[in-house]
VOLUMMI-607416 format. One record per residue (C-alpha): residue in one letter; x, y, z. Coordinates in nm, 2 decimals. Each point is the difference from the previous one (the first is absolute). Layout:
<rs>
R r     xx     yy     zz
R a      X      Y      Z
...
</rs>
This chain:
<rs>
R r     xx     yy     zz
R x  -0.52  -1.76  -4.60
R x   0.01   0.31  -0.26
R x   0.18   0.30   0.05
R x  -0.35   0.20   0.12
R x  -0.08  -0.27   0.25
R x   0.31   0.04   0.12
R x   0.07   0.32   0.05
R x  -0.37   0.07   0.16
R x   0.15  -0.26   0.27
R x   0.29   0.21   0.05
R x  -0.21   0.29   0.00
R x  -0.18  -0.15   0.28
R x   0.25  -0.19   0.25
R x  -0.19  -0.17   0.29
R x   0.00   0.05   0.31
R x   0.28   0.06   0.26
R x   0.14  -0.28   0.22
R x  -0.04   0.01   0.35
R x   0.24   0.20   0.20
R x   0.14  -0.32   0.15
R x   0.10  -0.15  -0.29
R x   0.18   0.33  -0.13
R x   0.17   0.00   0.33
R x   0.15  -0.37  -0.05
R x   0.10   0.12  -0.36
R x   0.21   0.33   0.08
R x   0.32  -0.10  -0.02
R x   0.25   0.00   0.33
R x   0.16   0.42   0.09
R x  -0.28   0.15  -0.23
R x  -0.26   0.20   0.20
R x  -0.33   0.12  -0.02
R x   0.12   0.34   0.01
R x   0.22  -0.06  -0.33
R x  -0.26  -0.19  -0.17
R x  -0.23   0.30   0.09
R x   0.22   0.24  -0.16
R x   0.02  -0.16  -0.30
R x  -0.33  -0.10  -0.02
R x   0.03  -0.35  -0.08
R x  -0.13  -0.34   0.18
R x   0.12  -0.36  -0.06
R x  -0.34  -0.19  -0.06
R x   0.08  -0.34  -0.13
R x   0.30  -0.22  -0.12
R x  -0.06  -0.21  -0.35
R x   0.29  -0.17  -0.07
R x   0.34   0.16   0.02
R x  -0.22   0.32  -0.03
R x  -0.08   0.24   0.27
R x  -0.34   0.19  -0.04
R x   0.05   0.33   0.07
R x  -0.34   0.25   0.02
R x   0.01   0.36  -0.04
R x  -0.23   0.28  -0.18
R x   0.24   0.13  -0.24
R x   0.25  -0.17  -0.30
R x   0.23   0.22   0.11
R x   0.06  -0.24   0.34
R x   0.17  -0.29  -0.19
R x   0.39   0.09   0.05
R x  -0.09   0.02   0.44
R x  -0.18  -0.31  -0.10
R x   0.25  -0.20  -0.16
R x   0.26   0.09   0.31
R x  -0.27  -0.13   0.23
R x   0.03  -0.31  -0.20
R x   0.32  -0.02  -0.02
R x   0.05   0.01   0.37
R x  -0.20  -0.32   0.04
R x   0.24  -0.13  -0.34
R x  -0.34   0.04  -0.21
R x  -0.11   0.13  -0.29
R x  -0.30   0.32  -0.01
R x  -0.28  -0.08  -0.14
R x  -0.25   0.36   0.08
R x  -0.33   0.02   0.01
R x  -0.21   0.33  -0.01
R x  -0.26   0.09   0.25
R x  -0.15   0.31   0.13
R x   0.19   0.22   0.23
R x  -0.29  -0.01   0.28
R x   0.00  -0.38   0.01
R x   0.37  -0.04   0.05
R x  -0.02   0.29   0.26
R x  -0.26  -0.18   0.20
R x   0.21  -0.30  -0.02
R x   0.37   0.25   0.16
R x  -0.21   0.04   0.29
R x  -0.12  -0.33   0.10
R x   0.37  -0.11   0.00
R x   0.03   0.27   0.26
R x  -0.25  -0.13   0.18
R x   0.16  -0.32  -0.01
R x   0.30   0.07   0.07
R x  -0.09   0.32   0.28
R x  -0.09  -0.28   0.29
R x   0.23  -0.08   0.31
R x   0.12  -0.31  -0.13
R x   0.10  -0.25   0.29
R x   0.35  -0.09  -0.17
R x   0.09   0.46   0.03
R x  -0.05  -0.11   0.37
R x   0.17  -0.30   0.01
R x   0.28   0.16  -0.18
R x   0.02   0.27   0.29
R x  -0.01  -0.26   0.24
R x   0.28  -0.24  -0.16
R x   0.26   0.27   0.03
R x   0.20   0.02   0.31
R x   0.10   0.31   0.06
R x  -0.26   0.20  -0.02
R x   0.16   0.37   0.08
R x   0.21  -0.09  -0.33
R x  -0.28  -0.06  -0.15
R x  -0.18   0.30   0.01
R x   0.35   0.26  -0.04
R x  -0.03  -0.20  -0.38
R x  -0.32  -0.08  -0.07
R x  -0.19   0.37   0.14
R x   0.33   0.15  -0.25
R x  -0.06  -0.18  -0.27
R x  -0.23   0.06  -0.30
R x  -0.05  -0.31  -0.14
R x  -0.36  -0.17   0.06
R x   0.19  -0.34   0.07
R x   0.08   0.14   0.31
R x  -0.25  -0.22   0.28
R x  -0.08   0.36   0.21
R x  -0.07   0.19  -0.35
R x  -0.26  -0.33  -0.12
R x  -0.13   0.01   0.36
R x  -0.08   0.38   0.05
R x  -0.11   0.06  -0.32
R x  -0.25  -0.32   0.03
R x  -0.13   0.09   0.30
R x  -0.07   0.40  -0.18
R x  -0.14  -0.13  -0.30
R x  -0.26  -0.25   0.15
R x  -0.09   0.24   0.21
R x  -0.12   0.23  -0.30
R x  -0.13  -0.28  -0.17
R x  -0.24  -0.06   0.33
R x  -0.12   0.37   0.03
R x   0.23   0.03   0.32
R x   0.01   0.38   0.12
R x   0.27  -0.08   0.30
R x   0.22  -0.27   0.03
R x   0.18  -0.06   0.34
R x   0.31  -0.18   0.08
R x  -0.01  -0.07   0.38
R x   0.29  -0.14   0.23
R x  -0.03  -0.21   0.26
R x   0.24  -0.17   0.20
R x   0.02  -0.36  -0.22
R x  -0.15   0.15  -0.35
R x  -0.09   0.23  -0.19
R x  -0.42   0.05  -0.10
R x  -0.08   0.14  -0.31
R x  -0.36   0.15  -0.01
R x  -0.19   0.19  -0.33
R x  -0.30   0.21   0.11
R x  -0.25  -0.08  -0.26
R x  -0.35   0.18   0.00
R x   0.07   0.18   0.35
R x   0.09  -0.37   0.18
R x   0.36  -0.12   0.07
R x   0.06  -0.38  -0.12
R x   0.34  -0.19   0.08
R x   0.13  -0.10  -0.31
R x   0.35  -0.11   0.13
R x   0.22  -0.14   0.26
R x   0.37   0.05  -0.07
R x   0.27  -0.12   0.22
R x   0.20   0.23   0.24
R x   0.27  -0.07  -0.29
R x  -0.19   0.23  -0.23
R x  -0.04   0.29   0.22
R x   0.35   0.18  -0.09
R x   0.04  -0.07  -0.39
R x  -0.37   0.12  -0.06
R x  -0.04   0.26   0.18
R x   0.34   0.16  -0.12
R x  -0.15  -0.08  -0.38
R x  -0.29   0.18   0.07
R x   0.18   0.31   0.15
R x   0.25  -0.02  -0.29
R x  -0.30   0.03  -0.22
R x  -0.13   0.29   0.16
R x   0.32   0.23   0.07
R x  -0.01  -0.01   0.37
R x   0.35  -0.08   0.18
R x   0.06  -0.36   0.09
R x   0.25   0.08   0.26
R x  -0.24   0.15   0.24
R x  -0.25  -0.25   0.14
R x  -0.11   0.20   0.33
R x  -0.18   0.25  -0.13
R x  -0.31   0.02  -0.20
R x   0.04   0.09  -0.37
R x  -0.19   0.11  -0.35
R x   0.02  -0.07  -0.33
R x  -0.15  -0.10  -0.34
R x   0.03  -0.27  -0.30
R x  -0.15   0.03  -0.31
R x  -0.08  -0.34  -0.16
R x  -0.15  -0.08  -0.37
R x  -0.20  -0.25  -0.12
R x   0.00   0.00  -0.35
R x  -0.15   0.31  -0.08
R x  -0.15   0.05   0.32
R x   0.18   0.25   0.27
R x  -0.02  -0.09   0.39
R x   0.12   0.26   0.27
R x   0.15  -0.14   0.34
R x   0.04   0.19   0.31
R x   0.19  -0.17   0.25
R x   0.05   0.05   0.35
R x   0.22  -0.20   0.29
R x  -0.04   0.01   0.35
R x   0.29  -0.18   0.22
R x  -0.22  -0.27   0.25
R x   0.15  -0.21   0.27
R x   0.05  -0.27  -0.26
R x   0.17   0.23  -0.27
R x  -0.16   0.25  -0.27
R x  -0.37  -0.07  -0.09
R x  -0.07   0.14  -0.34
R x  -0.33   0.14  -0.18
R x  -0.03   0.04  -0.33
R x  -0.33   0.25  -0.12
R x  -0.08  -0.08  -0.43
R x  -0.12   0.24  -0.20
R x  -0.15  -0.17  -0.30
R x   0.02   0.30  -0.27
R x  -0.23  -0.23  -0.18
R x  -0.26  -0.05   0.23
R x   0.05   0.30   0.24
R x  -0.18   0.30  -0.10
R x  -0.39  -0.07  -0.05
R x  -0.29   0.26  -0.10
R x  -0.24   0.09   0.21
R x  -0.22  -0.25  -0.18
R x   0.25  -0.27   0.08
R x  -0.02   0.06   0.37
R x  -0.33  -0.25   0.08
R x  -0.17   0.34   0.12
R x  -0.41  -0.08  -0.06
R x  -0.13   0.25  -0.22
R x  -0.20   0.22   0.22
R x   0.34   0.04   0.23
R x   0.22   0.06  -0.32
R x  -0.23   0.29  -0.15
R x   0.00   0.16   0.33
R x   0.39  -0.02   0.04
R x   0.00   0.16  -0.34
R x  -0.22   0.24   0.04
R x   0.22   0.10   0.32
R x   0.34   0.00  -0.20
R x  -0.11   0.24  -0.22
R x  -0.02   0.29   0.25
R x   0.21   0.27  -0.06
R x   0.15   0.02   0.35
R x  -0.03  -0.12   0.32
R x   0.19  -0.33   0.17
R x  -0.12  -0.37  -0.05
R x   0.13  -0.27   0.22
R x   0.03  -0.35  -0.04
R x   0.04  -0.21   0.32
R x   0.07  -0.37   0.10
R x   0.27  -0.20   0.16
R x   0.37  -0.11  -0.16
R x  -0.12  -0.23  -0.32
R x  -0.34   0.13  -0.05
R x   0.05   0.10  -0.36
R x   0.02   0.41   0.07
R x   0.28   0.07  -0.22
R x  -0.15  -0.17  -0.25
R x  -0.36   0.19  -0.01
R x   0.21   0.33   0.05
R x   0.17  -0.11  -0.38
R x  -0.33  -0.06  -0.13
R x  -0.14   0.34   0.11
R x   0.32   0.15  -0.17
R x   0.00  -0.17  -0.35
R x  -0.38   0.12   0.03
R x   0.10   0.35   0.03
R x   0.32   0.01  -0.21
R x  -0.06   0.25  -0.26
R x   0.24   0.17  -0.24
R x  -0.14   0.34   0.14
R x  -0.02  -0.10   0.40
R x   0.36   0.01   0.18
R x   0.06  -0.30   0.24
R x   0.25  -0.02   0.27
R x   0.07  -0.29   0.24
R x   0.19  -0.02   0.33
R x   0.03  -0.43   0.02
R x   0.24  -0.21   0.25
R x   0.08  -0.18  -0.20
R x  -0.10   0.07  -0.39
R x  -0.20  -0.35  -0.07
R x  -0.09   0.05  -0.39
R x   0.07   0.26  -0.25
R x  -0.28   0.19  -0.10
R x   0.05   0.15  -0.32
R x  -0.12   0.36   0.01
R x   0.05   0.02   0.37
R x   0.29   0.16   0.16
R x   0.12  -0.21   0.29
R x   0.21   0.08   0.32
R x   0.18  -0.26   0.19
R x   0.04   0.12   0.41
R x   0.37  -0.05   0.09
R x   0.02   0.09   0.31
R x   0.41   0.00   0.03
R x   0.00   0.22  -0.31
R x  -0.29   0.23   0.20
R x  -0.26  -0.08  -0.20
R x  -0.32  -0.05   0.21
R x  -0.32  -0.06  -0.05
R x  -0.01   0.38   0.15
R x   0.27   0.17  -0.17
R x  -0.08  -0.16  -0.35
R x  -0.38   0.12   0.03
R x   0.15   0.38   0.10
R x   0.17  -0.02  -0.34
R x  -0.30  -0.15  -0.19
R x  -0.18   0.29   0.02
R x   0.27   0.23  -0.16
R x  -0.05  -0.27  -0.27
R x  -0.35   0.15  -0.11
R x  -0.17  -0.32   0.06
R x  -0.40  -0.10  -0.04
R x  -0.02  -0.35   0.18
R x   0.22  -0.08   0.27
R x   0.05  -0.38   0.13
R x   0.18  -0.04   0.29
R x   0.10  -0.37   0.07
R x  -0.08   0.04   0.39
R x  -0.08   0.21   0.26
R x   0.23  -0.07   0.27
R x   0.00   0.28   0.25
R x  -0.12   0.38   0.05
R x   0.22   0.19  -0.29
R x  -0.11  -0.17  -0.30
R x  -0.38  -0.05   0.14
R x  -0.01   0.38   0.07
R x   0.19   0.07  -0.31
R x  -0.23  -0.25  -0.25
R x  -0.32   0.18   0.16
R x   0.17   0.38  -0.05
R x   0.03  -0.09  -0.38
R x  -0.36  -0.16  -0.04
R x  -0.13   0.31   0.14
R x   0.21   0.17  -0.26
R x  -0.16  -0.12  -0.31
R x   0.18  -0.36   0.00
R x  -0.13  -0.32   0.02
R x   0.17  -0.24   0.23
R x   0.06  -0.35  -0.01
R x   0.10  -0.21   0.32
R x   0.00  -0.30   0.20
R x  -0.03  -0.03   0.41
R x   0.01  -0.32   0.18
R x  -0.34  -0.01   0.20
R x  -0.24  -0.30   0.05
R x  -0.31   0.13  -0.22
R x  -0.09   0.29  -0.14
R x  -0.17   0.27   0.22
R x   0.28  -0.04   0.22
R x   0.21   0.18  -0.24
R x  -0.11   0.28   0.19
R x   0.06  -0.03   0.37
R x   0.41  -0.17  -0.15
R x   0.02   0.38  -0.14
R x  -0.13   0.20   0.31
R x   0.30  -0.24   0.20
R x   0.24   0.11  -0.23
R x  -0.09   0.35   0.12
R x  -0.20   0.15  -0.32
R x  -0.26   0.21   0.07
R x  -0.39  -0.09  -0.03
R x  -0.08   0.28  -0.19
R x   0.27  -0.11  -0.25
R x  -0.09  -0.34  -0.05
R x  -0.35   0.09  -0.03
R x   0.09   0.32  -0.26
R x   0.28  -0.26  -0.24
R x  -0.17  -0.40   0.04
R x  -0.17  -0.08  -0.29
R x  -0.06  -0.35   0.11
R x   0.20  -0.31   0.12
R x   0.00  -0.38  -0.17
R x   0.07  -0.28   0.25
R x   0.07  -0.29  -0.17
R x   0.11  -0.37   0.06
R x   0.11  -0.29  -0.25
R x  -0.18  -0.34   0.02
R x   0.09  -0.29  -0.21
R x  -0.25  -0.13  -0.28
R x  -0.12  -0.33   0.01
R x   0.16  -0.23  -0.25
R x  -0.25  -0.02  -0.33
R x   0.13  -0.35  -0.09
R x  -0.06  -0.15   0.33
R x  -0.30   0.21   0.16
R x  -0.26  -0.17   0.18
R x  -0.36   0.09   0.15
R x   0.04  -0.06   0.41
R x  -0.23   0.06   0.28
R x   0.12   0.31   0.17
R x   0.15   0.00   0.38
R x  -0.16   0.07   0.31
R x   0.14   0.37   0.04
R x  -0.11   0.10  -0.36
R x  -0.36  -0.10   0.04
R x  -0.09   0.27   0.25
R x   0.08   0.22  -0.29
R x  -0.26  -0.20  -0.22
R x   0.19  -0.15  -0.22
R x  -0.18  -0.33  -0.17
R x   0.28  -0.16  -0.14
R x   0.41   0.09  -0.08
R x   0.26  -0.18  -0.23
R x   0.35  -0.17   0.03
R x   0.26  -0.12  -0.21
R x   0.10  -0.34   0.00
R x   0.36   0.11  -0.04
R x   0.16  -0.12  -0.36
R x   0.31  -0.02  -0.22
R x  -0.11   0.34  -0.14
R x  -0.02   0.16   0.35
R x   0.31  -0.21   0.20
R x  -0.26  -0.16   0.24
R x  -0.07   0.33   0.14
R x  -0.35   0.01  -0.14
R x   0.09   0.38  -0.05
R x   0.11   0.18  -0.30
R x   0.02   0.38  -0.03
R x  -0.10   0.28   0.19
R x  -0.26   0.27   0.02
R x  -0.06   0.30   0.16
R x  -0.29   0.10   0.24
R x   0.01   0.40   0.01
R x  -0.18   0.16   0.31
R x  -0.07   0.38  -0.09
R x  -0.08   0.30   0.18
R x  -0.08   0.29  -0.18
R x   0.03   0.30   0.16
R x  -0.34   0.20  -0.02
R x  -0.07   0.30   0.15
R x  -0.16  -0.13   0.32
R x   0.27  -0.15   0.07
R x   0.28   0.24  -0.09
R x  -0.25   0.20   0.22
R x   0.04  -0.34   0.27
R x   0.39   0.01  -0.01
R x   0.01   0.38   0.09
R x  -0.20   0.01   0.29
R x   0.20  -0.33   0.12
R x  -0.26  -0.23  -0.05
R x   0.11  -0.35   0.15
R x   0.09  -0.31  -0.26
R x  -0.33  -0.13   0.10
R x  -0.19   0.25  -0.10
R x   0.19   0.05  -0.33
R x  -0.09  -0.40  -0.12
R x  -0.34   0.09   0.06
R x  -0.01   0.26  -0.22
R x   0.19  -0.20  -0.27
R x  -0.21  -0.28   0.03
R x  -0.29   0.26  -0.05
R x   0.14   0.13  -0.32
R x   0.05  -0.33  -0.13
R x   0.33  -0.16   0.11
R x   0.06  -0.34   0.01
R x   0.23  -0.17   0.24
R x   0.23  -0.23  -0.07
R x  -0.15  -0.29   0.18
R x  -0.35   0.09  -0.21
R x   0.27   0.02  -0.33
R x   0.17  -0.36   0.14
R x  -0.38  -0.12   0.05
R x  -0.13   0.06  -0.30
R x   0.37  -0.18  -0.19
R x  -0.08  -0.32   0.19
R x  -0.33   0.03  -0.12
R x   0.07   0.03  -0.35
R x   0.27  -0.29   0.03
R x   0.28   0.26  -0.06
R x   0.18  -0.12   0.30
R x  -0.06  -0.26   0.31
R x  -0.17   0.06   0.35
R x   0.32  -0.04   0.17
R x   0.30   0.21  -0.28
R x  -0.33   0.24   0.11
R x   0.03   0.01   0.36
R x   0.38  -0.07  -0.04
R x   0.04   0.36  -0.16
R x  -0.26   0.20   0.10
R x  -0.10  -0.18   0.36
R x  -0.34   0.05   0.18
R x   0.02   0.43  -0.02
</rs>
């Protein structure tokens, strides 16, 4: 071979092993993480050699003491830095799952109380609870889990991720690993392990790589011991445009076209889960502007929103949702988001500063939109008010998206075809989707816009009835027509439908 030959081969090195073979080849006390750092991967053994790859010459002194940790020589190989970073994280993967042997390594120990005073203390990721915990954390982002629960009961413990709005058991622990993983967890997130009888907050941050993942955590003391919630923020994944939402176009325009008022209060409404929080970060990264001022008042703060000044409530410290908007508006603010409107003071006080020249962003917890309304009047605000500050409300619900790999054209059931539907689709369920059939969600957004009939409506004390009429006159659609028209289109399946929405 001649010298140009051979150095076009170097030049071009082939392709990278699979990550199970690199996994046999690391040699025993390296880790990922200090392979990562150095940014070098054992790829191959030839001879008494050691194949080392890496995207820079200037790797070969970590790569000869890999080597020499396996009694090898280096031998390294250049590749590009994107390859070999693709390559980091699918040993991750592989090595993130809740291996049976962590549990059996829990389980082979007989005192387990001694167990968890060493192994919640220590550092070291050979300890079983450390592997186990952060397992059962990392799958769970891998899977596109928002909520993972850890359950006691009186003979085990049930580990559950809510994936795409549905819990799904994932584990069954024995009674034995109650105690040493829930006092990892609570290590983890700065809350005091010595008290077990009442409930308790905190928050871990994890990283993947170089992606960032929030955890709020919260324990409840049950019959059968502390039961455990964990809530992930995905920074990655979390905040989404207002083109990312699923809205359809004609909805999205006219939520647009709403934000852009200079003052007056929108609300978005729907139960626990429903995706409110994140629309209402949408709607801000859509009006974030170097010459607009933004203030939130959020319990808690999910995301950082760069150009947004955020409030956390702490209500021990004083800081209410009340007390915090009071001070907002010494802040000379444009838009206003309040996380929630809980009770009478910070209603009364969001629709003061909307009539003021601010526009004001909240959420209430009613079952569809026009009932917005008649939730304000029993909190004891005013018709007149509501009907002078309401710009409009968005109800909203998330349904889960059919599976594209494993979609299929069915027959549609009994109680759809009364609403004329021909024909629906399914899926299958697949590796892609875990069986479920389901992956993703949308959104179905219900909006009322507030016209002058019916501000005129709400002020005269015009009953709910009355007020759908008029909003289905001026061109609402429900959220059963929105949930209709999804199945329809094969967005989602008669029954996530019905599941979400229900027969309105």
């Amino acid at each position: 071979m001649s010298e140009s030959s051979a150095a076009n081969e170097r030049s071009a090195p082939k392709k990278l092993p699979a990550p199970e073979r690199v996994l046999e080849l690391i040699p025993g006390g390296v880790s990922v993480d200090a392979l990562r750092e150095k940014g070098i991967i054992p790829i191959d053994v030839r001879g008494s050699a050691l194949v080392v790859a890496s995207s820079s010459v200037s790797s070969m002194p970590d790569a000869q003491i890999l080597a020499m940790s396996s009694g090898r020589t280096a031998l390294l190989e250049i590749y590009p830095e994107e390859q070999i970073a693709v390559l980091i994280r699918t040993l991750y993967d592989l090595k993130s799952g809740v291996a049976q042997d962590t549990l059996n390594a829990i389980e082979s120990v007989d005192d387990l109380s001694q167990l968890a005073r060493q192994e919640v203390l220590s550092d070291t990721v050979d300890a079983p609870v450390i592997k186990l915990v952060n397992g059962v954390l990392l799958e769970a982002v891998k899977e596109r889990a928002t909520d993972i629960h850890l359950e006691p009961f009186e003979d085990k413990l049930l580990v559950r991720y809510r994936i795409d709005g549905v819990l799904n058991d994932r584990y069954e622990l024995t009674k034995g690993h109650q105690s040493p993983v829930t006092s990892r967890i609570k290590v983890m997130a700065k809350m005091d392990i010595a008290e077990r009888f009442i409930p308790q907050d905190g928050r871990i941050g994890i990283a993947l790589g170089d992606r960032a993942v929030d955890i709020r955590v919260s324990s409840l003391p049950t019959q059968h011991g502390e039961r455990i919630v964990m809530r992930l923020l995905d920074k990655a994944r979390g905040l989404l445009t207002l083109e990312d939402l699923g809205m359809a176009e004609e909805e999205r325009l006219k939520l647009d076209s709403l934000i852009r008022s200079p003052h007056g209060m929108i609300l978005l409404t729907g139960p626990t889960g429903s995706g409110k929080s994140t629309s209402l970060y949408a709607i801000l990264q859509a009006l974030a502007r170097p010459e607009v001022n933004i203030i939130t008042v959020e319990d808690p703060i999910e995301y950082d929103l760069p150009g947004v000044g955020q409030v956390q409530v702490n209500e021990k410290a004083g800081v209410t949702f009340s007390s915090a908007l009071r001070s907002i508006l010494r802040q000379d603010p444009d838009i206003i988001m309040i996380g929630e409107m809980r009770d009478f003071d910070t209603a009364h006080i969001g629709i003061q500063s909307s009539l003021t020249g601010h526009l004001v962003l909240s959420t209430l917890h009613t079952n569809d939109s026009v009932s917005a309304v008649s939730r304000l009047l029993d909190m004891g605000i005013e018709p007149y008010l509501i009907a002078g500050s309401l710009l409009g409300v968005v109800a909203q619900r998330l349904v889960r998206r059919i599976c594209p790999s494993c979609k299929r054209r069915v027959d549609p059931p009994a109680t759809m075809k009364k609403y004329g539907l021909a024909s629906a689709f399914r899926g299958e369920g697949c590796e892609r989707c875990g069986r479920t059939g389901y992956r993703g969600r949308f959104g179905l957004y219900e909006q009322f816009d507030i016209t002058p009939e019916a501000s005129e409506a709400i002020s005269s004390g015009a009953t709910l009835a009355a007020l759908r009429q008029l909003a289905r006159e001026s061109g609402m659609r429900t959220l059963l027509e929105l949930g209709i028209a999804a199945v329809a289109s094969g967005g989602t399946t008669p029954e996530e439908m019905l599941r979400v929405v229900g027969e309105i």
